[in-house]
Residue, then its C-alpha position, 0 to 999 in steps of 0.5 A: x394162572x390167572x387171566x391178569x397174572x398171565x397177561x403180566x408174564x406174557x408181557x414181560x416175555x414178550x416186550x414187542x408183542x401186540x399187547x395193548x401196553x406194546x402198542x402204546x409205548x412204540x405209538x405214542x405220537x398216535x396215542x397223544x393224537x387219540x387222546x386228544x381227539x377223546x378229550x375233544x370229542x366230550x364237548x363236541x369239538x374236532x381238533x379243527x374246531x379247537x383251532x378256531x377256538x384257539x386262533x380267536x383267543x390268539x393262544x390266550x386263556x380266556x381269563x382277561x385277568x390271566x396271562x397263560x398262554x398255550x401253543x396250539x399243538x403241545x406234546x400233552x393235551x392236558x397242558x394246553x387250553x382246555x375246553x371251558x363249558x358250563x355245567x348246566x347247560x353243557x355249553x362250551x364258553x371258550x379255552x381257559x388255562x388249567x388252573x383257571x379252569x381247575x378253579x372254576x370246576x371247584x367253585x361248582x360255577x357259583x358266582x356267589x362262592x367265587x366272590x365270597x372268596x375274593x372277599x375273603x381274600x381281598x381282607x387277607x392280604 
């Protein structure tokens, strides 16, 4: 057999083994926290910094024109505030909501195409 055929039957026999899958499905509070810490830790953040960030905002998208908002501890991290930062420079703006921070990764950050859009939009309403 090989080595990818096996491990499946190895661990379809032995459900409780320390199998990495095993590991993740009886630990998932320690996973959610090595998530988050992974995430974080790409723009330089603890999850103490990310408390500052998310205390000064109140919870708040950064966005004044949006009015999400997050807890600070959310089962899923990817749910909550996320770490806004400019692609040139690599520096970190504040918390924005997923889809404002979706959005802005798909405008590439370019002033010019976000108010294209909003003129576009604007004239089609």
């Amino acid at each position: 057999m090989c080595k990818p055929c096996y491990m499946t039957v190895w661990n379809r026999e032995h459900p409780d083994g320390p199998s990495g899958a095993g590991w993740i499905k009886r630990n998932p509070e320690a996973v959610a926290i090595y998530r988050r810490r992974r995430a974080l830790k790409v723009h330089g953040l603890t999850p103490e910094d990310y408390a500052e960030l998310w205390t000064a905002q109140q919870g708040h998208c950064a966005n004044p024109r949006c009015s999400a908002t997050a807890d600070l501890e959310v089962p899923d991290h990817r749910r909550g505030l996320v770490v806004d930062h400019d692609h040139k420079t690599g520096q970190r703006r504040g918390l924005l909501c997923p889809p404002c921070n979706l959005a802005l990764g798909c405008v590439r950050d370019d002033v010019d195409r976000l108010l294209g859009l909003i003129e576009y939009l604007s004239a089609n309403r």
